[in-house]
C-alpha positions, 0 to 999 in steps of 0.5 A: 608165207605163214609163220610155221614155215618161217619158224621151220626154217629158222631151226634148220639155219639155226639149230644152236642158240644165237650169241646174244650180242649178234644184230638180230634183225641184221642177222635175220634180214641180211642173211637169213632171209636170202637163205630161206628164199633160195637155199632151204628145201623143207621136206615138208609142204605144210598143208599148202597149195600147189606147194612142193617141199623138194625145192627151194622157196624160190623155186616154188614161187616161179613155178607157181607165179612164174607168169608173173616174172620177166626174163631178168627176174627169172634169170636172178632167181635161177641163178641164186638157187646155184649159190652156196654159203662158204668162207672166204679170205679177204685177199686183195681191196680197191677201195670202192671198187672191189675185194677178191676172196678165196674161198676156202672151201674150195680153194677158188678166187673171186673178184667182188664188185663192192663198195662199202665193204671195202671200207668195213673189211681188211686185208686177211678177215674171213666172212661167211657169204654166198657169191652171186656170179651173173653176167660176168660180174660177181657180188657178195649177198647175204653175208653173215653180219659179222667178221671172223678173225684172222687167226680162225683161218687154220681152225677153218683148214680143219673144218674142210678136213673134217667135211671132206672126212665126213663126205667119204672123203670125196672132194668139196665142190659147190653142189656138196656145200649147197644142198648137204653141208649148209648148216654144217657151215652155218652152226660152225659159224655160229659157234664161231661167234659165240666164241669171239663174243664171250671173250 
């Protein structure tokens, strides 16, 4: 993927400056990336074959290469591109096993098969993350590399005022975080962070 491209997209995740103490590189590989591949629709097709900018970097990929791709692989991808970026509470931890969240977004529960997280989380942190359901099993992927504070949960409650405010009022549902709120979510953790880590 040529750089023009990955730059674009940097500055439509990232709009704002990015806290100098926040892990770059983890930040970039652990959460960027995923958004890149499956959330980001460019508007744009760069001068590129075959390319087209009203769908995901994913989706280009199996529409152009989809020979390539096993029914597993498709069924992945497919799915990813129905995932959004939320905020979730952790609720409940079964060291090595899982973590159910709510996402505060939408007021849903989810059980996360996890093991390592359940060792780096505690009861009452907020991430921000995407949950990938397949069969019948769910899992964190991309979650943004650093723990929100228990005491933001309330400024969170006003935050998805705000949004359904800014949604003429209608309700959140994954489709509206998706694919119109996106980097409303990801600058307001951004922002998030600069916060903490100024302190």
């Amino acid at each position: 993927m040529p750089t023009e491209v990955v730059s674009f997209a940097l500055s439509d995740c990232f709009p704002e400056e990015l806290p100098e103490m926040l892990d770059q590189e983890l930040l970039f590989n652990n959460f960027f990336i995923p958004w890149f591949l499956f959330n980001w629709v460019p508007f744009e097709d760069f001068d590129i074959d075959q390319f087209d900018p009203e769908i995901t970097i994913s989706q280009n990929y199996v529409k152009k290469y989809g020979w390539k791709l096993n029914s597993a692989e498709k069924k992945f991808i497919e799915a990813m591109n129905r995932t959004y970026y939320s905020f979730y509470s952790v609720l409940e931890i079964e060291i090595e096993k899982s973590i159910v969240v709510k996402d505060i977004m939408l007021g849903t529960t989810h059980k996360i098969k996890e093991r390592q997280g359940t060792y780096q989380l505690k009861r009452g942190d907020l991430v921000f993350s995407r949950i990938l359901t397949m069969d019948n099993q769910s899992i964190f992927i991309g979650m943004a590399p650093f723990i929100i504070p228990t005491g933001y949960h309330h400024n969170l409650i006003r935050f998805r005022e705000w949004l359904i405010k800014e949604n003429n009022y209608d309700e959140l549902n994954a489709e509206i975080l998706r694919n119109e709120l996106d980097v409303e979510l990801c600058a307001y953790f951004i922002e998030k962070a600069k916060l903490e880590m100024d302190k």
